[in-house]
C-alpha positions as CSV (number, residue, x, y, z in Angstrom):
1,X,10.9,41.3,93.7
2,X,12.6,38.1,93.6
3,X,15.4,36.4,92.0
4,X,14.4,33.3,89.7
5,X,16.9,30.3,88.8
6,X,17.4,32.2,85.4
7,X,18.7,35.6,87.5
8,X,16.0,37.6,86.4
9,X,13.9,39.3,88.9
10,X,9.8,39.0,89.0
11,X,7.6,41.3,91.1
12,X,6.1,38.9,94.0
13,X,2.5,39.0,92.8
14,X,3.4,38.0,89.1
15,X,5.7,35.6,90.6
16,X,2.2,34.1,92.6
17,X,0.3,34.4,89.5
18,X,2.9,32.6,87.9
19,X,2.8,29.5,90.1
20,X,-0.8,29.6,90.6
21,X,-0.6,28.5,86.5
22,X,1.1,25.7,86.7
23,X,-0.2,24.3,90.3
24,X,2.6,26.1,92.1
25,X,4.9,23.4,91.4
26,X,7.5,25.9,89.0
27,X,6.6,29.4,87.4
28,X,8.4,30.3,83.2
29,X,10.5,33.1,83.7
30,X,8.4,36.3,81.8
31,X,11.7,37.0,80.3
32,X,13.2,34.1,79.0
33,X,10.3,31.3,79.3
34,X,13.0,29.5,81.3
35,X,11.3,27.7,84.3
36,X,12.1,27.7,88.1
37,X,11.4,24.9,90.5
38,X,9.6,26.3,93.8
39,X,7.2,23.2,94.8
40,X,4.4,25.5,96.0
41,X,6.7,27.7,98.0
42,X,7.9,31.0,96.8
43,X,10.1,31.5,99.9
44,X,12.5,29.3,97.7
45,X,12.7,32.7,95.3
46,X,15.0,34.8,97.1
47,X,14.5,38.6,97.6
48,X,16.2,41.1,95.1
49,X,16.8,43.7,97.7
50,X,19.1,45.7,95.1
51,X,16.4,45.9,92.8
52,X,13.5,46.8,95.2
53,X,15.9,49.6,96.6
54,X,16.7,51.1,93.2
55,X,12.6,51.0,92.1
56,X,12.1,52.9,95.5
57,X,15.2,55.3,94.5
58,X,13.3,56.0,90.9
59,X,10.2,56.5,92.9
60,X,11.7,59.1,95.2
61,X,13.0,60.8,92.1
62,X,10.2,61.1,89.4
63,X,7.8,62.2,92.6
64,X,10.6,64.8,93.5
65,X,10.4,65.9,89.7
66,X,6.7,65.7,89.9
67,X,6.6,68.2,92.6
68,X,9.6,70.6,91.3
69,X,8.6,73.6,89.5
70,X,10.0,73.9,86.1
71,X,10.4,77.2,85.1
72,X,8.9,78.1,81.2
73,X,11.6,79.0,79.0
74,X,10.4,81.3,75.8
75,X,11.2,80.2,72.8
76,X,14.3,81.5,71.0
77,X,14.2,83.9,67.8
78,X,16.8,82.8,65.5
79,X,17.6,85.5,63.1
C-alpha cells in the first residue's frame, strides 16, 4: 500500500497499473481522480505501513472466524 499526494492509500500493483497508463510520469488517485507526480518511480509513493498492518490484522481475524466452530442455535418458539 502506499500513500499518494491526495493521502489516500493505493495497493502497489494498482498503483503500477496506474502509472503504466499514463507513461509512468503521475498515476489519478482511484478515489478522488486527483493526480500524483512520481516520474516513473513509485519509490516516491511512500509505504502505508498502518494500513498494511491493519489489512493483515482483518486477515488474521476473518481466517480465525473461518476456522471457529459456531455452535447452531434452534430457533425460538414464541408463544
Amino acid at each position: 500500500m502506499r500513500w499518494i499526494e491526495c493521502g489516500h492509500s493505493i495497493c502497489t500493483d494498482c498503483a503500477k497499473k496506474a502509472a503504466y497508463d499514463y507513461y509512468d510520469h503521475y498515476l489519478h488517485c482511484p478515489h478522488c481522480s486527483l493526480p500524483s507526480v512520481i516520474n516513473g518511480n513509485l519509490k516516491r509513493l511512500h509505504t502505508n505501513f498502518s494500513l498494511i498492518k491493519f489489512v493483515s490484522e482483518i486477515a488474521k481475524i476473518r481466517e480465525e472466524l473461518e476456522k471457529a466452530e459456531v455452535p447452531e442455535v434452534p430457533p425460538e418458539i414464541i408463544d
